[in-house]
C-alpha positions in Angstrom: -34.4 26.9 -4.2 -36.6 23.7 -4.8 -39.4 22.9 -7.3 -41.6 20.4 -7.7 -44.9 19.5 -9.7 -46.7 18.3 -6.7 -47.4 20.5 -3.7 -47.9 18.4 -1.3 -44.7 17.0 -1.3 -42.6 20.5 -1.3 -43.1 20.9 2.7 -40.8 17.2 2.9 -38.4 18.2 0.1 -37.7 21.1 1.4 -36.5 19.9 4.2 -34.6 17.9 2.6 -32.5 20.6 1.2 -32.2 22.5 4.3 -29.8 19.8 5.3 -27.0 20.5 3.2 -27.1 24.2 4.4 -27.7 28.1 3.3 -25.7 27.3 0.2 -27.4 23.9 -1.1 -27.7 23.8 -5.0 -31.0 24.7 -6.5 -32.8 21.4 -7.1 -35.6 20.8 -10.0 -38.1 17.6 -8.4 -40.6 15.9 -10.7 -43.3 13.2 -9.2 -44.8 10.4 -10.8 -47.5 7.4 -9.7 -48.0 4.8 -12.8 -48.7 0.9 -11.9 -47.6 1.0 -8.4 -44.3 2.9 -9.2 -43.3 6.0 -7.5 -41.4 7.7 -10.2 -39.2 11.0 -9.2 -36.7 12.8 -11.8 -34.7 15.2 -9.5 -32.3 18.1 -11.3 -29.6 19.5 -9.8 -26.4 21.3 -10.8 -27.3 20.5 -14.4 -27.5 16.6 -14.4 -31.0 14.7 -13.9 -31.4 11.1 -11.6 -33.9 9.4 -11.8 -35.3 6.7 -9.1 -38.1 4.3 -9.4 -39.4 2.2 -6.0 -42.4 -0.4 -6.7 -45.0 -0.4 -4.1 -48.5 -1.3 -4.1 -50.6 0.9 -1.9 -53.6 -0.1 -0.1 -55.2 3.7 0.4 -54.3 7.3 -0.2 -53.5 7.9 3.3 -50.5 5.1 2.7 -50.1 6.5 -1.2 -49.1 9.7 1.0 -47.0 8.5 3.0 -44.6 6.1 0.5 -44.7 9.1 -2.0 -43.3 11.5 0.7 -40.9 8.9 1.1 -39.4 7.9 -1.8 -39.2 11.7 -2.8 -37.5 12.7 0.4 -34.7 9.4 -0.7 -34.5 10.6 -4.0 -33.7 13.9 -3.6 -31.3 13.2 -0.3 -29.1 10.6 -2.7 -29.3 13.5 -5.9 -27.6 15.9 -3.3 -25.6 14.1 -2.2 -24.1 12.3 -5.5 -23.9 16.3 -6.2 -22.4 18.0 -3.2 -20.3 14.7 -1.9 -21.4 15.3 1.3 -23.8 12.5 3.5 -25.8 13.1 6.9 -25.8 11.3 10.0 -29.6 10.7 9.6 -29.7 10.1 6.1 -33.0 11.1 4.1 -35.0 10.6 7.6 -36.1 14.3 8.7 -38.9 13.1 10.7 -38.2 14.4 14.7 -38.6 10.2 16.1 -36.4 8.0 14.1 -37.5 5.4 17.0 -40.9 5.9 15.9 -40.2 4.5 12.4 -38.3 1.8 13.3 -41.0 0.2 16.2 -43.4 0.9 12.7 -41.1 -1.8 11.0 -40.7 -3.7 13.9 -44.8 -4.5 14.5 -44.8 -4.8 10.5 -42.4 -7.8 10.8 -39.6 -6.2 9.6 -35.9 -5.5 11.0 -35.7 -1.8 11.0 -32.4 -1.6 10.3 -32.7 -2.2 6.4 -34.9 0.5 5.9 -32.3 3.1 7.8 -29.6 1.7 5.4 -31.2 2.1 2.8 -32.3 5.7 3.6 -28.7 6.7 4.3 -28.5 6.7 8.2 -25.1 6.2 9.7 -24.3 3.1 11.2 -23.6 4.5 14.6 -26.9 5.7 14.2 -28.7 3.1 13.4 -26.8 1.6 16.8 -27.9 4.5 18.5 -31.8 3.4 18.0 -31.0 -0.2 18.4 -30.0 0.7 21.8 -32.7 2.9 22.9 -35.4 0.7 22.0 -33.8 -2.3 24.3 -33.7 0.2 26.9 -37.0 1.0 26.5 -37.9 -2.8 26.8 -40.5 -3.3 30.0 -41.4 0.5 29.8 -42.5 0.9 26.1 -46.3 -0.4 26.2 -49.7 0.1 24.2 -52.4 0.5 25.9 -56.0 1.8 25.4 -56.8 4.5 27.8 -53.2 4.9 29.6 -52.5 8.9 30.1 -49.6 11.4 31.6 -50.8 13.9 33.2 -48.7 17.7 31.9 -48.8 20.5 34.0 -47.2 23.6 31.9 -45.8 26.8 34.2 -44.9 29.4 32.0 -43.0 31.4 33.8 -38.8 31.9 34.0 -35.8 34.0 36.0 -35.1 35.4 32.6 -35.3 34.6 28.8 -32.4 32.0 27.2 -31.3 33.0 23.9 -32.4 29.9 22.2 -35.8 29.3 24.2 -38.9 29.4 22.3 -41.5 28.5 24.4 -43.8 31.7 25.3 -41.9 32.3 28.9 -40.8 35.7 29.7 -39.1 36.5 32.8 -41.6 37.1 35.2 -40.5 40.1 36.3 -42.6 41.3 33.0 -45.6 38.5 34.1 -45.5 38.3 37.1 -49.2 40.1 37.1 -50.7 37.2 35.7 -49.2 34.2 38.4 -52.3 34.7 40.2 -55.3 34.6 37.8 -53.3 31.7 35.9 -53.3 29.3 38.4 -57.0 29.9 39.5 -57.3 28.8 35.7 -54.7 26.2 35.6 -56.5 24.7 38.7 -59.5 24.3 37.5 -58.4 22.6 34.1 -56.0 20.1 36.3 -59.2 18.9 38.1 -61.1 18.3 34.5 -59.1 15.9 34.0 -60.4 13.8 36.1 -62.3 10.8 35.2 -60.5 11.2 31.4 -58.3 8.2 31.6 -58.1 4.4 32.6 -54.6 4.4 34.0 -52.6 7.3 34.7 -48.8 6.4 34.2 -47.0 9.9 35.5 -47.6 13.2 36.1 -44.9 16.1 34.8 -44.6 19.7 35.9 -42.8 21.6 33.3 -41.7 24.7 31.9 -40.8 27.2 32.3 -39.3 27.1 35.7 -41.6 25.7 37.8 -39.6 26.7 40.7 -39.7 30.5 40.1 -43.0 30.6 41.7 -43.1 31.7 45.3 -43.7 28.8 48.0 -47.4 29.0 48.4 -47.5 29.6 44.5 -45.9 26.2 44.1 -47.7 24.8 46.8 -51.2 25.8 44.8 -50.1 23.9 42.0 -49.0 20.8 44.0 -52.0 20.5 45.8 -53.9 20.7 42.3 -51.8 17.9 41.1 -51.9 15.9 44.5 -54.9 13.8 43.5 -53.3 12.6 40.0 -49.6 12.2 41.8 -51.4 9.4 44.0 -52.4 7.5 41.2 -49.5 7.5 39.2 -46.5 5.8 39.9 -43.8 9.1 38.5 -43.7 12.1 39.6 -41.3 14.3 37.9 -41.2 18.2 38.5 -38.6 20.1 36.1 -37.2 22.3 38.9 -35.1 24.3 36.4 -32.7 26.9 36.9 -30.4 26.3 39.8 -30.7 29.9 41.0 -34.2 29.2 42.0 -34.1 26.3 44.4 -34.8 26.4 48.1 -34.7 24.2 51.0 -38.5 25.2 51.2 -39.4 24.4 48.0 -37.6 21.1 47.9 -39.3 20.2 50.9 -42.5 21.0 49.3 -42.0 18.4 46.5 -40.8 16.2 48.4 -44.1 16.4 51.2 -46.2 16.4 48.1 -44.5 12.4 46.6 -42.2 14.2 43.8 -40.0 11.3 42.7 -37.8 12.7 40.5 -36.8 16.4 39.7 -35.1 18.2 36.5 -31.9 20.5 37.2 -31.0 22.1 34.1 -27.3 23.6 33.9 -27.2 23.7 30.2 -23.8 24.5 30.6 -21.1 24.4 33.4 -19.3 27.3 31.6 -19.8 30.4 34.0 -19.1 32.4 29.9 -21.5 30.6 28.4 -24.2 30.7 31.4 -23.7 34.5 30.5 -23.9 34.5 26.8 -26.9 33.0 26.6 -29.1 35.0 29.2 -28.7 32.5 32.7 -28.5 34.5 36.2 -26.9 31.3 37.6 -23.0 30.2 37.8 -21.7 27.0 37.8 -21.1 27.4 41.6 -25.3 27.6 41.5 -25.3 24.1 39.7 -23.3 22.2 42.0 -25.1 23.8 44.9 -28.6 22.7 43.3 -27.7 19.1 43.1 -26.5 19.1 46.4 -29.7 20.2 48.1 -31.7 18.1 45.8 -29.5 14.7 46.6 -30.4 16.0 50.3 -34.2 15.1 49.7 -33.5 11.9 47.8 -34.6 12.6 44.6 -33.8 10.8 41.3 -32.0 14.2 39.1 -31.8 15.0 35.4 -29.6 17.1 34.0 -30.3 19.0 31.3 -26.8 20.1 28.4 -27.0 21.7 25.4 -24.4 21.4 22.6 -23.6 24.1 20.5 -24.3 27.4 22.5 -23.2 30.5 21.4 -20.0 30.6 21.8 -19.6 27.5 23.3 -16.1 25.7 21.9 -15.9 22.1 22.1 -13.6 21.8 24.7 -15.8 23.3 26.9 -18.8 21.5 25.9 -16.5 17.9 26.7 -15.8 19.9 30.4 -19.6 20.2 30.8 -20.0 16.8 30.1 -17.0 15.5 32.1 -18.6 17.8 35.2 -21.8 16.3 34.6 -20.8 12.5 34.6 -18.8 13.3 37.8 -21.6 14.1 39.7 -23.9 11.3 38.3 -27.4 12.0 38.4 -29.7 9.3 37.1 -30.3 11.1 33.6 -28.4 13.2 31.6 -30.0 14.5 28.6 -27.9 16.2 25.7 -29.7 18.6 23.3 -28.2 19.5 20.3 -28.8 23.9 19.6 -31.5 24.5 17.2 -32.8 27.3 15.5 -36.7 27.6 16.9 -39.4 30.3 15.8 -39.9 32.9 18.9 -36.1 32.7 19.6 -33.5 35.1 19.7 -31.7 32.8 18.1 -33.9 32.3 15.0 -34.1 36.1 14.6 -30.5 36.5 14.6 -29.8 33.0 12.4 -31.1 31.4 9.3 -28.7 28.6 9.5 -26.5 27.2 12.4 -23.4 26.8 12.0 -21.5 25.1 14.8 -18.4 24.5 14.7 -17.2 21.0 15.8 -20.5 20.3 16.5 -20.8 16.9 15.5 -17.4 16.0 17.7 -19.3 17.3 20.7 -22.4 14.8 20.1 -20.1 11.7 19.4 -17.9 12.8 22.6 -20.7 13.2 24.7 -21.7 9.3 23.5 -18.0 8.0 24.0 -18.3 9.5 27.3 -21.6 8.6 29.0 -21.6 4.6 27.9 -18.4 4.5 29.1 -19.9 5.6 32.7 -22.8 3.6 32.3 -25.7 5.4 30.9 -27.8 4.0 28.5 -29.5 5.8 25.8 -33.1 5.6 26.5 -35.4 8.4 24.4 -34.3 10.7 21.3 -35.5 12.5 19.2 -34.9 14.8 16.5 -35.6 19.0 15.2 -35.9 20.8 12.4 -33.0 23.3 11.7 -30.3 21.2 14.1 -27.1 22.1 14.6 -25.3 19.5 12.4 -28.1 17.6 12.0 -27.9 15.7 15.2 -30.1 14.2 17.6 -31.3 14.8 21.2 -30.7 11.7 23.6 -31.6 11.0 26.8 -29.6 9.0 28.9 -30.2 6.9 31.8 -28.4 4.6 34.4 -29.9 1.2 34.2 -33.2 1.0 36.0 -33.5 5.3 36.0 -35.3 5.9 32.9 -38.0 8.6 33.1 -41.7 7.4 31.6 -42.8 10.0 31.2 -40.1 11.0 28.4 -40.6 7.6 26.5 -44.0 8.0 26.6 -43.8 11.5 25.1 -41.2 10.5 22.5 -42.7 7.6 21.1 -46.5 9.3 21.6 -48.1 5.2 22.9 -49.9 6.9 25.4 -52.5 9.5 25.7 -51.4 13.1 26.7 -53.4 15.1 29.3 -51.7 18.4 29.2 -52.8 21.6 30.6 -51.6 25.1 30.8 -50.7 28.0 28.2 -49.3 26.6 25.3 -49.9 22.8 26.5 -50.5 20.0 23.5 -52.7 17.7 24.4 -52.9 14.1 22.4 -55.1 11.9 22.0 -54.2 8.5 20.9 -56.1 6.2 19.0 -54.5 3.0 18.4 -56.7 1.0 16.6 -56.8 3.7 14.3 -52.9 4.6 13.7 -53.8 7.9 14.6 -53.4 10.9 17.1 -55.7 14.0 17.5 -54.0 17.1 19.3 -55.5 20.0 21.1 -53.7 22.9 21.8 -54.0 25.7 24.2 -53.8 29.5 23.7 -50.3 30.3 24.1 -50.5 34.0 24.8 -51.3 33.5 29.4 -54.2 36.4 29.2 -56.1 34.6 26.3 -55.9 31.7 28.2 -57.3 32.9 31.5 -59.7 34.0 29.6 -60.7 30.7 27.6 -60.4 28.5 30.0 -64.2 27.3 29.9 -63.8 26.6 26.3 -60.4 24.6 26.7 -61.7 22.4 29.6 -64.9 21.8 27.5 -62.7 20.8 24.4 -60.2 18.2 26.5 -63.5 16.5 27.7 -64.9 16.7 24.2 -61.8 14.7 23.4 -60.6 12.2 25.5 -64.1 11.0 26.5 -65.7 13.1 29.6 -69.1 14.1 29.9 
């Protein structure tokens, strides 16, 4: 339980205490502004401490933002004097600890003072340090740059964990036809709506579910943006959906790089969770893929139910030995709309942290670089997800994403769009319907409201 005499900060406190778990003491927060100090008296488990940080604010937009701060540090370092217990991320619960620190960075400032200050583990704070060299020659401002996102939301089958609005299209499979008349007439809006167009990005979903002239409708769609962009990633998906046919398709169409997702390469798990694929499906994917020549990202996910450590390191292990260009590691968390959530208020994992630090160990020592992470509420352990490249592989479309430098042209149910306004240190978003009828449906209104925002007449 948490209290505090200003509302606005609760949201930030609060997740604060979700850190320490279901069973975090009850905590008491008071807030006070006087001559430039931020003030806060936190209570908890029956003894008060109190912080004071001096900072002279130029606006109430930065008065915001330090007071959230300071708060979030002071009532991280009560609980933990309390419970004896410190996080790998510190007080920082914001979802791009990368974010901050290139914040720090154009301010002048090492980063690196500011994590230690808040808390953040050493091997952490190495962990940024590294992704932002590799991001060195692909992380760029510019006015007017854009991705191009193409969301498909359809899947084989539900994952336990998934909270994106796919269903197995078995159960919306009706729609496929109507939501690609739509989803091809928002694609072409876009043109016109941006100055340089960095990649395009076909995601899910499993874009590969769709039947061949399905697929083809939406690569055609995209084919004008593809030649103007110099990545073109399509996240193929579950293994059990790939074809000779399709991948042909891609690759007739300039896909650069495609996304394999195995999750796991524990048949147990693959079950547990709700796959209709093996292992044997995995390898048999990244065979027909490295046929075509594309550049391949795999996809794991630590902490699965069910999923010991062991045979999280095995995953890992398998992974590395076939050595796709990326290899992204997710850490389980709890997301609303998942089976997951429904069934869990707090996760739990056991060993959890061991898998993340093993799956480190493991992929520097074969030569991957860490290149993009970022973080989630309600983390397993309160880890990190980190994508990881061999030198020269990364994926721009992820650091673009991730570190949100470039504008976002997203279409489809559920899609995000961002605008970014740099000169203004600010982003506007627009998002789409997420139920795929209402969206059909809308579609004059949603193409209206992206050329409303990014600048089209």
């Amino acid at each position: 339980m948490l209290t505090t005499n200003t509302e606005f900060l609760h949201p930030e406190l609060m997740d604060v205490v979700r850190l320490f778990g279901e069973n975090a003491p009850d905590v008491a927060h008071t807030f006070l502004y006087a001559e430039n100090n931020f003030i806060n008296t936190v209570l908890v488990g029956g003894r008060e401490y109190d912080f004071c940080e001096a900072h002279a604010c130029a606006n109430e937009l930065e008065f915001k933002r330090y007071a959230k701060r300071f708060a979030k540090l002071a009532v991280y370092e009560a609980l933990r004097k309390e419970t004896g217990r410190s996080m790998p991320w510190g007080a920082l619960t914001g979802i791009r600890p990368t974010k901050l620190a290139y914040a720090e960075l154009e301010a002048g400032r090492p980063f690196e003072p500011m994590f230690e200050k808040f808390g953040v583990s050493p091997e952490n704070i190495a962990l940024v340090r590294s992704v932002l060299q590799s991001q060195e020659g692909i992380y760029s401002k510019e006015e007017g740059a854009a991705d191009l996102y193409i969301g498909i939301p359809f899947c084989p089958s539900k994952c336990n964990y998934c909270s994106f609005i796919t269903a197995d299209i078995s159960k919306t499979g009706q729609y496929v036809g109507d939501y690609l008349t739509a989803l091809e007439q928002e694609i072409a809006s876009c043109r016109g709506l941006y100055r340089r167009l960095k990649s395009v990005y076909i995601g899910g979903g499993t874009p590969l579910v769709l039947s061949e002239s399905e697929l083809g409708r939406v690569l055609e769609a995209a084919a004008p943006f593809a030649a103007d962009a110099g990545e073109y990633t399509v996240e193929a998906g579950r293994p059990d959906v790939f074809t000779d046919e399709k991948l042909q398709l891609l690759k007739d169409y300039g896909v650069t790089r495609i996304c394999v997702n195995p999750q796991s390469f524990c048949d147990a798990t693959l079950e547990r969770i709700g796959r209709r694929h093996t292992s044997a499906d995995i390898y048999r994917a990244y065979e027909m893929a490295q046929k075509f020549g594309f550049d391949v990202n795999f996809d794991l996910i630590a902490g699965l139910t069910g999923e010991t450590c062991e045979e999280f390191e095995e995953s890992v292990d398998r992974a590395i030995a076939l050595s796709p260009e990326n290899i992204t590691v997710h850490t389980l968390c709890l997301k609303k709309g998942a089976q997951l959530k429904e069934e869990e208020s707090f996760l739990n994992v056991e060993r959890i942290q061991e898998m993340i630090a093993y799956s480190r160990e493991r992929l520097s020592q074969s030569g991957y670089v860490p290149y993009y992470m970022y973080r989630q509420k309600y983390m397993a352990g309160n880890c990190e997800n980190t994508g990881w490249t061999k030198p020269g592989k990364a994926c721009v479309y992820n650091v673009d994403v991730m570190e949100e430098i470039t504008d976002n042209l997203a279409c489809g149910a559920n899609a995000v769009g961002k605008k970014i306004f740099l000169h203004e240190g600010r982003i506007e978003r627009q998002g789409a319907p997420k139920d795929i009828p209402t969206y059909i449906k809308k579609i004059d209104g949603i193409i209206a409201g992206k050329r409303a925002l990014f600048g089209g007449k």
